[in-house]
C-alpha positions in Angstrom: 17.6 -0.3 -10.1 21.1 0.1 -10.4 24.0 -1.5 -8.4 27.5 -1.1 -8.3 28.7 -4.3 -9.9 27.2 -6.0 -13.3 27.4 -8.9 -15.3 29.3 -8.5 -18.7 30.5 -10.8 -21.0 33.8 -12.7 -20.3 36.9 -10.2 -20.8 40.3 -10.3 -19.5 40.7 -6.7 -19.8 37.5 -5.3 -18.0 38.9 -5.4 -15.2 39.0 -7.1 -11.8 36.7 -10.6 -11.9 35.0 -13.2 -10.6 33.3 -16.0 -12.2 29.0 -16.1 -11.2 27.0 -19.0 -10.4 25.6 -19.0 -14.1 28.9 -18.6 -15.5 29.2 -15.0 -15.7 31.3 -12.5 -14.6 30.9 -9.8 -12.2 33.3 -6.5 -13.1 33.6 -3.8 -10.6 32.4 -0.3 -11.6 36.1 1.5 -12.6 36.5 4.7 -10.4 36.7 5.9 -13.8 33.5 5.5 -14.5 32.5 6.6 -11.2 34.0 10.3 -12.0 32.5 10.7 -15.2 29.4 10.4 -13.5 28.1 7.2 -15.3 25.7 4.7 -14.2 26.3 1.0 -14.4 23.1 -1.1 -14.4 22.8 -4.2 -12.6 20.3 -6.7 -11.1 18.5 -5.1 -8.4 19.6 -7.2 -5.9 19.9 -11.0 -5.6 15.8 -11.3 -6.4 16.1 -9.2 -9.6 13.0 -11.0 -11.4 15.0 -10.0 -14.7 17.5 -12.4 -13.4 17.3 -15.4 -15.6 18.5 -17.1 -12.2 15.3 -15.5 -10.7 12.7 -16.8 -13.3 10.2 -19.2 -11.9 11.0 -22.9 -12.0 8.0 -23.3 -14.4 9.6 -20.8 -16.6 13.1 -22.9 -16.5 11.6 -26.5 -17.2 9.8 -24.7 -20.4 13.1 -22.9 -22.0 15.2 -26.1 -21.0 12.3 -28.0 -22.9 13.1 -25.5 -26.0 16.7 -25.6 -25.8 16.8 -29.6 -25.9 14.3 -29.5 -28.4 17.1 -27.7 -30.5 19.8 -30.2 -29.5 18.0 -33.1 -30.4 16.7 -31.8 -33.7 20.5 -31.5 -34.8 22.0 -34.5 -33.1 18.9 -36.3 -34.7 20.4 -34.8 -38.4 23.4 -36.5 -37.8 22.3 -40.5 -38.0 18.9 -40.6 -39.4 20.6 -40.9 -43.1 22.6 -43.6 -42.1 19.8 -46.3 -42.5 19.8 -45.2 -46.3 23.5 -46.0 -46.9 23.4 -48.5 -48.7 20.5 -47.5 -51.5 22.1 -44.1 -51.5 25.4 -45.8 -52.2 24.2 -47.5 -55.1 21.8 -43.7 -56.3 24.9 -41.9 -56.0 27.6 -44.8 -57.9 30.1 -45.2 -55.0 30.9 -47.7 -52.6 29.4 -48.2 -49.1 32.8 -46.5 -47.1 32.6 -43.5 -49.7 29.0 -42.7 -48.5 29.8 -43.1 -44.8 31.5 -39.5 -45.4 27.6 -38.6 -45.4 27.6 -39.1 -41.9 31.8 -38.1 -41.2 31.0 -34.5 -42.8 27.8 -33.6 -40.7 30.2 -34.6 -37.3 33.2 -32.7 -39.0 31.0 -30.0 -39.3 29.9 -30.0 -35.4 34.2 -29.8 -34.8 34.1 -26.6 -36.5 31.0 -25.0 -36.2 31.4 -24.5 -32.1 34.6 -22.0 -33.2 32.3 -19.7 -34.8 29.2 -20.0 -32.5 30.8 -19.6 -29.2 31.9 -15.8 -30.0 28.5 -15.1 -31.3 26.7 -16.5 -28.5 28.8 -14.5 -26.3 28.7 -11.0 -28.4 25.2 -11.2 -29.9 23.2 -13.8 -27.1 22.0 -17.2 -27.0 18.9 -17.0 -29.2 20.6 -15.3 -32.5 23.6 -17.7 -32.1 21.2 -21.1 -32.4 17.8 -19.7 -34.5 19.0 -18.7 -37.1 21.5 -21.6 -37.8 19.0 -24.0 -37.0 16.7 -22.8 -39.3 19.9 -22.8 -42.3 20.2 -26.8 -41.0 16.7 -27.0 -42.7 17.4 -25.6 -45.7 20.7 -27.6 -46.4 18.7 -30.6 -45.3 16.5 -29.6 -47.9 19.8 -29.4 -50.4 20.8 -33.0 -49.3 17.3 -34.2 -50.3 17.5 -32.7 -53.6 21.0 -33.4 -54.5 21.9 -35.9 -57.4 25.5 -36.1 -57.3 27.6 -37.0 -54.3 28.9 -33.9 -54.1 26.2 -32.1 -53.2 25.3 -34.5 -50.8 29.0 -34.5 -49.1 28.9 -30.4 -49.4 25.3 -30.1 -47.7 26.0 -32.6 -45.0 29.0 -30.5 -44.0 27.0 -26.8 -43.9 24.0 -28.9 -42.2 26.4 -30.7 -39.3 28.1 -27.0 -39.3 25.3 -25.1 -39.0 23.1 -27.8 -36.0 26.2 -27.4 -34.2 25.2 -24.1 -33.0 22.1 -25.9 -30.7 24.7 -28.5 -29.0 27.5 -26.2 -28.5 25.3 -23.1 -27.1 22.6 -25.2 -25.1 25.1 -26.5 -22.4 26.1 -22.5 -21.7 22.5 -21.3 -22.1 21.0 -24.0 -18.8 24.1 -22.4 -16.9 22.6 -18.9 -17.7 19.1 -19.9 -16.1 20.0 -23.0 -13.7 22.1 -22.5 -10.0 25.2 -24.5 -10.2 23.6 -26.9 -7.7 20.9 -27.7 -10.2 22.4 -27.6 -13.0 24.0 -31.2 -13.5 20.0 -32.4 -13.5 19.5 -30.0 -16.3 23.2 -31.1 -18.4 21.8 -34.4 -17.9 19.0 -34.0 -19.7 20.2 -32.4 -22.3 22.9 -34.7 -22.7 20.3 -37.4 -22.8 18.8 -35.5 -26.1 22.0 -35.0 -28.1 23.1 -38.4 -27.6 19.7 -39.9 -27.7 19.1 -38.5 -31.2 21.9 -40.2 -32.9 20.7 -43.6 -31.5 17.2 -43.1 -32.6 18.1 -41.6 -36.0 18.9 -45.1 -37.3 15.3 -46.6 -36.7 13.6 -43.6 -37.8 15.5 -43.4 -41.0 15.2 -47.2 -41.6 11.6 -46.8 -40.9 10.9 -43.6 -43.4 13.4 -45.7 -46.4 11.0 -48.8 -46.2 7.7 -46.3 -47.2 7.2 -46.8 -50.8 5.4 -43.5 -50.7 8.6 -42.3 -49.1 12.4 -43.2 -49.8 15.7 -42.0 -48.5 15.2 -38.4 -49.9 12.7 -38.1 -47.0 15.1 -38.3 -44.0 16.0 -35.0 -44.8 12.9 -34.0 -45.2 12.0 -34.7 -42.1 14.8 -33.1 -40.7 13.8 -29.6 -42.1 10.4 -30.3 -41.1 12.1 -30.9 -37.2 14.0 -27.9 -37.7 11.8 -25.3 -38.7 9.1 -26.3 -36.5 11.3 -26.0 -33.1 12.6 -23.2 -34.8 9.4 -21.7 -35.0 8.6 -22.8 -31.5 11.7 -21.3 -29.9 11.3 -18.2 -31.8 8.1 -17.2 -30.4 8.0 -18.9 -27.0 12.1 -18.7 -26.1 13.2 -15.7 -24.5 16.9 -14.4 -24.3 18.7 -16.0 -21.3 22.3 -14.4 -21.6 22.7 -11.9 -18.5 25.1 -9.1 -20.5 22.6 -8.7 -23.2 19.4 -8.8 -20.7 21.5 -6.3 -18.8 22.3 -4.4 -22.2 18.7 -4.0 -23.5 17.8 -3.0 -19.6 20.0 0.3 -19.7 18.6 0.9 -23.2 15.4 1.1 -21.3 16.4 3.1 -18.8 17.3 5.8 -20.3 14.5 5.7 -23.0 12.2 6.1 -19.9 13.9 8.5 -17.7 15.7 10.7 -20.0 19.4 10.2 -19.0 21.7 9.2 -20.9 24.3 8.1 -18.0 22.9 4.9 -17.8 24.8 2.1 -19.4 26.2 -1.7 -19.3 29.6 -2.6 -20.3 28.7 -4.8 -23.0 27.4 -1.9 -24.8 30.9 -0.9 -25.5 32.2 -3.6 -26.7 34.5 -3.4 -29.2 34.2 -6.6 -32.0 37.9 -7.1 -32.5 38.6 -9.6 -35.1 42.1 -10.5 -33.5 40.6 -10.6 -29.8 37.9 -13.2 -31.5 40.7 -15.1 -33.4 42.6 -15.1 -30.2 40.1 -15.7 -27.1 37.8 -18.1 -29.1 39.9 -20.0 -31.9 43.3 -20.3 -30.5 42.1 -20.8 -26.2 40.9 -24.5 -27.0 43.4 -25.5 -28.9 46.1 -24.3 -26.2 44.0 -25.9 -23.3 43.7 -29.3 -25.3 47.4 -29.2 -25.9 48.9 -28.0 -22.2 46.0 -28.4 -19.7 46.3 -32.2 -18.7 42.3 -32.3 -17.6 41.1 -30.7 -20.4 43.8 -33.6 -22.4 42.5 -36.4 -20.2 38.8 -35.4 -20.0 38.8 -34.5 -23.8 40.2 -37.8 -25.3 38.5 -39.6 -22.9 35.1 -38.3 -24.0 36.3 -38.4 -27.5 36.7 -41.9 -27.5 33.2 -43.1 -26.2 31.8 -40.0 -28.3 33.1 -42.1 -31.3 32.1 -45.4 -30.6 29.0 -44.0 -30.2 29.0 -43.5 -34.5 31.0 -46.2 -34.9 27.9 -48.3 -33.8 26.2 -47.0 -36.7 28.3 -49.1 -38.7 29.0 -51.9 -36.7 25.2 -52.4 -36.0 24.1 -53.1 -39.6 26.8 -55.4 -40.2 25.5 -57.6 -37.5 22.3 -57.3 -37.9 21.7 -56.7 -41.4 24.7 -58.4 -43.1 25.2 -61.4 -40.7 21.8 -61.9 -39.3 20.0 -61.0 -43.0 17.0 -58.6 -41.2 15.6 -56.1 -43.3 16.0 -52.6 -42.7 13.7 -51.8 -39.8 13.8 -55.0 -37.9 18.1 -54.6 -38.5 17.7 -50.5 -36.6 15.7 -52.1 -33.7 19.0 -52.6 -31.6 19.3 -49.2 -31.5 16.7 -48.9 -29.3 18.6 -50.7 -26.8 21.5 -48.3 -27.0 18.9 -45.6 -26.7 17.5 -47.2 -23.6 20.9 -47.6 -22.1 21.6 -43.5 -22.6 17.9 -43.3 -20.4 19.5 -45.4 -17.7 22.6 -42.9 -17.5 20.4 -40.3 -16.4 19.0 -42.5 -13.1 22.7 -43.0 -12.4 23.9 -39.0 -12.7 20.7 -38.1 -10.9 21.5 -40.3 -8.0 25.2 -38.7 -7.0 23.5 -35.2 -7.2 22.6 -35.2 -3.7 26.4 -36.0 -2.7 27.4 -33.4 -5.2 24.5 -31.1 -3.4 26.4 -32.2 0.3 30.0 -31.5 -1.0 29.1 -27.8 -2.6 27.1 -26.4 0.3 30.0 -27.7 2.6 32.3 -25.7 0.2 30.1 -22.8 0.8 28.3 -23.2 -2.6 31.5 -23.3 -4.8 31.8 -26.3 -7.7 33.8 -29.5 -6.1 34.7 -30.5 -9.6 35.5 -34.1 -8.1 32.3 -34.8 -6.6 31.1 -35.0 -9.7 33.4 -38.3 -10.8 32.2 -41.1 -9.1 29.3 -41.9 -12.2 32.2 -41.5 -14.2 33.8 -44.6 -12.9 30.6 -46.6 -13.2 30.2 -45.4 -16.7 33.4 -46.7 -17.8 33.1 -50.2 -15.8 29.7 -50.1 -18.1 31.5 -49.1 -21.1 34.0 -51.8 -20.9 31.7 -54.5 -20.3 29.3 -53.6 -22.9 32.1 -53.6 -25.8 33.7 -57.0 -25.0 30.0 -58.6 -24.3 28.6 -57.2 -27.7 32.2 -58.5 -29.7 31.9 -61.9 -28.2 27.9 -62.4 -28.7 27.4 -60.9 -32.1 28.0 -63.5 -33.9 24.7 -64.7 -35.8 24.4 -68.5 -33.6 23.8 -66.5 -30.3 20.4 -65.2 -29.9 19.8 -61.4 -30.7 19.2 -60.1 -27.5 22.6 -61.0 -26.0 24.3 -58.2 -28.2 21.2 -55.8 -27.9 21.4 -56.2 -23.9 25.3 -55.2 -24.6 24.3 -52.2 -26.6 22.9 -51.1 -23.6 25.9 -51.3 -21.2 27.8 -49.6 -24.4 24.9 -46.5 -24.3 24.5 -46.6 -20.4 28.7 -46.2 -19.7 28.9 -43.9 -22.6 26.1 -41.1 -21.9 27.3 -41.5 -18.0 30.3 -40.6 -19.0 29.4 -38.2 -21.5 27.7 -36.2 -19.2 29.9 -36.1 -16.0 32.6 -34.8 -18.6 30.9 -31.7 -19.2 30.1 -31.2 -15.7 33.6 -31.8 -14.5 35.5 -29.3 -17.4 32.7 -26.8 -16.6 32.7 -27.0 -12.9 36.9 -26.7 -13.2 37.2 -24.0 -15.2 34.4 -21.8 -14.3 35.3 -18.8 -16.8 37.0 -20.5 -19.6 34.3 -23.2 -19.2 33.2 -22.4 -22.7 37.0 -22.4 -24.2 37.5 -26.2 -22.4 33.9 -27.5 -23.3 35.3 -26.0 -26.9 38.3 -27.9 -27.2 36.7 -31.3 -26.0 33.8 -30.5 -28.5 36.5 -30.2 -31.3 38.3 -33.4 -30.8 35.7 -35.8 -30.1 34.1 -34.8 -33.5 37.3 -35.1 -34.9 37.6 -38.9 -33.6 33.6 -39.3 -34.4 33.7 -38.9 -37.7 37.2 -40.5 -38.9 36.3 -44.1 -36.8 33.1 -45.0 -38.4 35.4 -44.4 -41.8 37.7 -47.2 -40.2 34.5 -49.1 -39.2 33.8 -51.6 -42.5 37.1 -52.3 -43.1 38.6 -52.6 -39.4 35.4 -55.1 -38.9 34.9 -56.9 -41.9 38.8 -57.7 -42.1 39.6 -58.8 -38.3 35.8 -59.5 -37.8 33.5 -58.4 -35.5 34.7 -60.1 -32.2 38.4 -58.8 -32.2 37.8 -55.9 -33.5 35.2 -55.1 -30.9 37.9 -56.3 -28.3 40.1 -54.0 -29.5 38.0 -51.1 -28.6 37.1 -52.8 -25.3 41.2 -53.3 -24.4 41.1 -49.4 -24.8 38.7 -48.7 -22.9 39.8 -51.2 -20.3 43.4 -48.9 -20.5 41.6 -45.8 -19.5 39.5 -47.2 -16.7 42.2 -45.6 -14.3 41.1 -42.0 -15.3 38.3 -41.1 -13.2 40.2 -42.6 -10.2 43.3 -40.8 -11.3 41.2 -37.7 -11.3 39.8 -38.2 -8.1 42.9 -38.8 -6.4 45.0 -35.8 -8.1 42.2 -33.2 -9.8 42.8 -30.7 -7.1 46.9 -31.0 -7.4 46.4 -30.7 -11.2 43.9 -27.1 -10.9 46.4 -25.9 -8.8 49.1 -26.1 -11.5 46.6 -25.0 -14.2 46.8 -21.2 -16.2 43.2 -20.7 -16.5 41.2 -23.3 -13.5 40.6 -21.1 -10.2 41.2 -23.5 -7.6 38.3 -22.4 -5.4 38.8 -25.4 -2.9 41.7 -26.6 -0.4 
């Protein structure tokens, strides 16, 4: 019932530790403790059933259902009022780039909201970190569809990107809570597949919802509240809590409701909610790993950059669709679906080095091999390459239409492989501070995600499609090097690094 070590929430000061499986940490009882006579709960033993670890694989695939629910509802928020641009440019009396800050707002608001989540995912535990934020994404969709000014569309966009960014920051860390590090990439790709796929069906399905005359572009947003509060209401009945120190927590509260002593207790009981300690572990950690941790630099501007031409496409696709090619609406979103199907075909290529990966990290005695992980990652950026200079140099309205949708493709393919080995790889490196360098890549590919489709009409319309596309493709060409780079010198650079345990020779 009770063991001598215990999972508690990450904490430099708690004394001597070592990062878990599931990303938490194991602290060893003080002989403090031991004098006063107090007893520190634990699993009981590796098979604990309590053990989010332990649940049934049945259990896993339904939560992990739930949680992606949550990530696509938000990622969907992001791109589904896109499609409406142009009529609510005209409703609101501004021009075309001024209402792309629709879409720039909701993705500045996933840069920042991740800063405030993290902590309170890691004080309060997973569910009361993403339900309640998701279900305050409703309600300021709800403002966005009743606002009548720009302002009020600009303001509600920013709480509704800052509030859904609570699902795709928290997600990633909840599957580490229930998944073995082994299986774990199967269940990142997934998810990764739903919080990229929603922006590259959000297009379609708001083009789809504008062209209802019983509807109109009031109703994306509507339908995003409606998405919201149902899976809210889903997850808050049928989602459990997954975060081992607050399991842990309410399981000495039981204890000693049932037998009567009062020496049983968990660390994370007594944990003291220092403002400063917050300000300094969770705000000022990413910023100093983006800044002086070359992977994290590499990793994060690398992800950043096919995170943003991910959005940028949702400015680039209507103007050669739309503009050049004169479709309507609907027919002009249907390339998105080739993007989208692209983003599927990521997850056949991830799946397929898991089995390496599997090879490498029992051969390492079940410890992460952060650089078995990169070998998609080169694929992914050959595909990324390919797919930007192919979709430049067949846009053009006398080549037929699927040339450039068969490039969208390449563009979704390279970018969700990419995309998802990038989380993998920072959270594989820096087991503990995962959640500090998953942070700080969060941050700046929002950054870069919602200031390029802001560059988008202009950039294009001015140097026209075909350069400008190239341009994109020559710097993605540039940085074709880093997964091989990474391959070649990842171990070298953990070994230099402040916070990555280098848990491999």
């Amino acid at each position: 019932m009770v063991l001598s070590t215990t999972q508690a929430a990450p904490d430099e000061e708690a004394g001597p530790t070592e990062t878990a499986e599931n990303g938490a940490t194991t602290v060893a009882v003080p002989y403090a403790d031991q004098e006063k006579d107090e007893i520190l709960v634990g699993w009981d033993g590796d098979n604990d059933p309590e053990n989010p670890q332990n649940w049934s694989t049945g259990v896993k695939v339904w939560v992990t259902f739930q949680l992606t629910l949550l990530a696509f509802a938000a990622s969907l928020g992001s791109s589904i009022l896109s499609s409406a641009n142009p009529t609510l440019a005209k409703y609101l009396g501004v021009s075309e780039i001024v209402v792309t800050l629709d879409t720039s707002l909701y993705i500045i608001g996933f840069a920042c909201g991740p800063l405030l989540w993290a902590p309170i995912s890691e004080i309060w535990g997973r569910r009361i970190s993403m339900l309640p934020a998701m279900a305050c994404l409703g309600i300021f969709s709800i403002g966005t569809a009743t606002s009548k000014d720009a302002a009020s569309v600009f303001v509600t966009r920013f709480f509704g990107g800052l509030f859904g960014s609570a699902a795709v920051s928290n997600v990633n860390a909840a599957l580490g809570d229930i998944w073995s590090q082994e299986v774990r990439g199967t269940a990142v790709t997934l998810y990764a597949a739903c919080v990229v796929g929603g922006p590259t069906l959000g297009p379609t399905t708001g083009a789809a919802i504008l062209v209802n005359r019983h509807l109109g572009w009031r109703w994306t947003e509507y339908i995003t509240a409606i998405i919201s509060f149902a899976v809210v209401a889903l997850t808050s009945f049928c989602m459990p809590e997954m975060y081992p120190p607050i399991l842990l927590k309410r399981k000495a509260q039981r204890l000693r409701k049932e037998t009567g002593n009062d020496k049983f207790y968990h660390t994370h009981e007594r944990l003291q909610l220092d403002f400063r300690s917050i300000v300094t572990k969770q705000l000022s950690r990413p910023l100093i790993m983006l800044c002086t941790e070359p992977i994290v630099t590499c990793i994060a501007f690398y992800a950043s950059f096919v995170y943003s031409i991910l959005y940028l496409t949702l400015e680039v696709f209507p103007i050669v669709f739309r503009e050049q090619r004169g479709w309507g609406p609907v027919v002009g979103s249907l390339p998105f679906i080739g993007l989208f199907i692209g983003v599927i075909s990521a997850i056949g290529i991830n799946l397929g080095n898991q089995p390496q990966y599997i090879r490498k990290s029992r051969a390492a005695h079940g410890k992460p091999v952060p650089e078995a992980r990169l070998p998609p990652l080169s694929i992914g950026a050959v595909l990324m390459v390919a797919g930007l200079f192919w979709f430049g140099w067949t846009a053009a309205p006398k080549y037929h239409w699927i040339l450039p949708t068969i490039a969208a493709l390449f563009i979704g393919a390279g970018f969700n492989t990419i995309f998802q080995q990038c989380i993998n790889y920072l959270v594989d490196v820096y087991g503990l501070y995962a959640a500090s360098a998953t942070a700080a890549n969060t941050f700046l590919r929002s950054i870069l995600a919602a200031g390029l489709p802001l560059a988008a009409r202009p950039m294009f319309h001015n140097l026209g499609v075909g350069p400008a596309m190239s341009i994109l493709g020559a710097v993605a060409a540039a940085l074709l090097p880093v997964p091989f780079l990474l391959m070649k010198y990842g171990l070298a650079l953990r070994k230099r690094s402040t916070y990555a345990p280098v848990l491999d020779d």
